[in-house]
N, C-alpha and C positions, 0 to 999 in steps of 0.2 A: 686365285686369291689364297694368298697364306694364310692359315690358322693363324689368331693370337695367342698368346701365352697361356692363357688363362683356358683357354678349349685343347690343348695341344693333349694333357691328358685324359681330358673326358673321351676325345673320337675314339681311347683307346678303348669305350667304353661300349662301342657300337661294332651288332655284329658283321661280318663279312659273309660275303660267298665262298665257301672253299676254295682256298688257296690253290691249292692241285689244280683246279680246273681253270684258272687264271688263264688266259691268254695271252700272249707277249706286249699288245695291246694295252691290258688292262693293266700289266705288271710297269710298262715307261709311262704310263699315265696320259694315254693320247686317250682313249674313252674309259666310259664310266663303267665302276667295278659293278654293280649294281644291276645297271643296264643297258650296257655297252656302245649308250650316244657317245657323237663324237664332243669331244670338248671343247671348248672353248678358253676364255682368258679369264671367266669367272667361275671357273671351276675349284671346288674346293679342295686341297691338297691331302691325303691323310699320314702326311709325311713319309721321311722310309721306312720299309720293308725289306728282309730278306726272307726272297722268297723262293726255295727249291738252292739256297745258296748261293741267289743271285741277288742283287741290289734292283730292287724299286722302288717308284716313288708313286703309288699309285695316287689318283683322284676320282672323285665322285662330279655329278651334276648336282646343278643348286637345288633342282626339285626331289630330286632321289634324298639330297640329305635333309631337305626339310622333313619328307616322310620318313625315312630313318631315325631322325632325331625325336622327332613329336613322339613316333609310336615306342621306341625306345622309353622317353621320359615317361610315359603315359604307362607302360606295362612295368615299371619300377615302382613308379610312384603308389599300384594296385597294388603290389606286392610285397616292398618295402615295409615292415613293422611300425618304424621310426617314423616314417617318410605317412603311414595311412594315419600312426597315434598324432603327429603333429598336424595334419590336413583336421582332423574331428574337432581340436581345439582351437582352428582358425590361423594357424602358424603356417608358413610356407618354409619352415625352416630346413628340415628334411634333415637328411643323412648326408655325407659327404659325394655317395653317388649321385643323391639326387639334386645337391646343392650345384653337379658338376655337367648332369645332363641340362639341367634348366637353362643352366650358361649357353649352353650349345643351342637350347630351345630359343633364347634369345636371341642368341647371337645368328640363325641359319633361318629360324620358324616364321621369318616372315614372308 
């Protein structure tokens, strides 16, 4: 499954496994960066990559990026100024990062 528009820059917001240790595998997007299931058609894209100076396109599995994304939003949102002063006054409004991880929480966190 393609990213939408709207998540395309937040994935860039989620960390990787060192690149280096990539496998050629995880570099054409036949399994997951994560954790190297094979994938399937619902697999989520993290667009291209150059990687070692080569072009990929890796992907994740749907459960890897649901934990990716949650623990991501979740270790922002603690640590975020913006993001903990708006949670205390009841606002979900956040910071731009966290307006953009959320999106992702949405859009993968189910």
């Amino acid at each position: 499954m393609e990213p939408t528009s709207s998540s395309v820059e937040a994935l860039d917001l989620l960390p990787l496994p060192d690149l280096a240790r990539w496998s050629e595998y995880q570099i054409r997007g036949t399994v997951c960066v994560w954790d190297g299931a094979t994938l399937g058609p619902t697999a989520v894209s993290l667009g291209q990559l150059d990687v070692d100076g080569r072009t990929g396109f890796p992907r994740v599995c749907r459960p890897c990026m649901r934990a990716h994304v949650t623990g991501s939003d979740a270790t922002h949102r603690a640590m975020c100024e913006q993001c903990v002063d708006d949670q205390a006054v009841g606002s979900d409004a956040g910071c731009d990062t966290g307006r953009a991880l959320r999106r992702l929480v949405l859009e993968y966190g189910r």
